[in-house]
C-alpha positions in Angstrom: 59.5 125.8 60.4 59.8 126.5 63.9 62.6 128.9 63.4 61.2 130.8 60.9 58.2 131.7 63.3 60.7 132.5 65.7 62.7 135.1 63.5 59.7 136.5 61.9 58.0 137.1 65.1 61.5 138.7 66.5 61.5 141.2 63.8 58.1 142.0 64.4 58.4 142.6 67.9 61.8 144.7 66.9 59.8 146.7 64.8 57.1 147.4 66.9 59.5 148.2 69.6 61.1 150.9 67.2 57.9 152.7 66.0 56.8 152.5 70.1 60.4 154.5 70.5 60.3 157.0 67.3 56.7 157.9 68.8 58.2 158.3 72.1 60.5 160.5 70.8 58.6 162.3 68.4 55.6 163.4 71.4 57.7 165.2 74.1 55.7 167.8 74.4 54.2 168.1 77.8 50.4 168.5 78.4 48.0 168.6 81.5 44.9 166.7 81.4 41.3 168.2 82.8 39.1 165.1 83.6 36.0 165.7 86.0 37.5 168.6 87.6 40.7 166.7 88.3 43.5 168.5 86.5 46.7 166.3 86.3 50.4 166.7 86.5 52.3 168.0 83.3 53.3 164.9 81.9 54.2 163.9 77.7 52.0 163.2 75.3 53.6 160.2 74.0 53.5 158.6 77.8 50.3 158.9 78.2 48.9 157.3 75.5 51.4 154.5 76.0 49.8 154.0 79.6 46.2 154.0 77.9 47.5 151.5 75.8 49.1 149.1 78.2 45.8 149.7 80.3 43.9 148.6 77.3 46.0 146.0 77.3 45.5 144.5 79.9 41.7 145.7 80.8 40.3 143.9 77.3 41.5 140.3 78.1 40.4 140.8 81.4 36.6 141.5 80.7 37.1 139.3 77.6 37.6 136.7 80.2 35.0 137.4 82.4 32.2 137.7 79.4 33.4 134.6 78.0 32.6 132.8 81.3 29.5 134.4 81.9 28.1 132.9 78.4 29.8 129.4 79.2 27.6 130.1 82.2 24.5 130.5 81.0 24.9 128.6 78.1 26.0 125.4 80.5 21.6 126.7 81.9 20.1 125.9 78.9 21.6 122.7 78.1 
């Protein structure tokens, strides 16, 4: 059973990793973003929504984290 979760989750990791590259190479067009008066640099589409992904990524589980120990917190008060 153990290496059937193995393969399965290898091919899904192999086809996430293929539709991550067919939208990177599908988005090469190059855009500028305007944010607050801060223009930035011509950069593609496709890489920068792959760094607000992996920003997502890894800003959810943080403040995931820190909510979930400011409940375990206050709960921890009541009791």
């Amino acid at each position: 059973m153990s290496n059937l979760k193995r393969v399965l989750l290898g091919v899904f990791v192999l086809v996430l990793v293929l539709a991550v590259l067919a939208f990177v190479l599908e988005n090469q067009q190059s855009v500028s973003l305007l944010f607050l008066g801060w223009v930035g640099p011509q950069l593609p589409v496709s890489l920068l929504i792959v760094l607000a992904l992996l920003i997502g990524m890894l800003v959810g589980p943080i403040l995931g984290w820190l909510l979930g120990r400011a409940f375990r917190v206050s709960r921890k008060r009541l009791v």
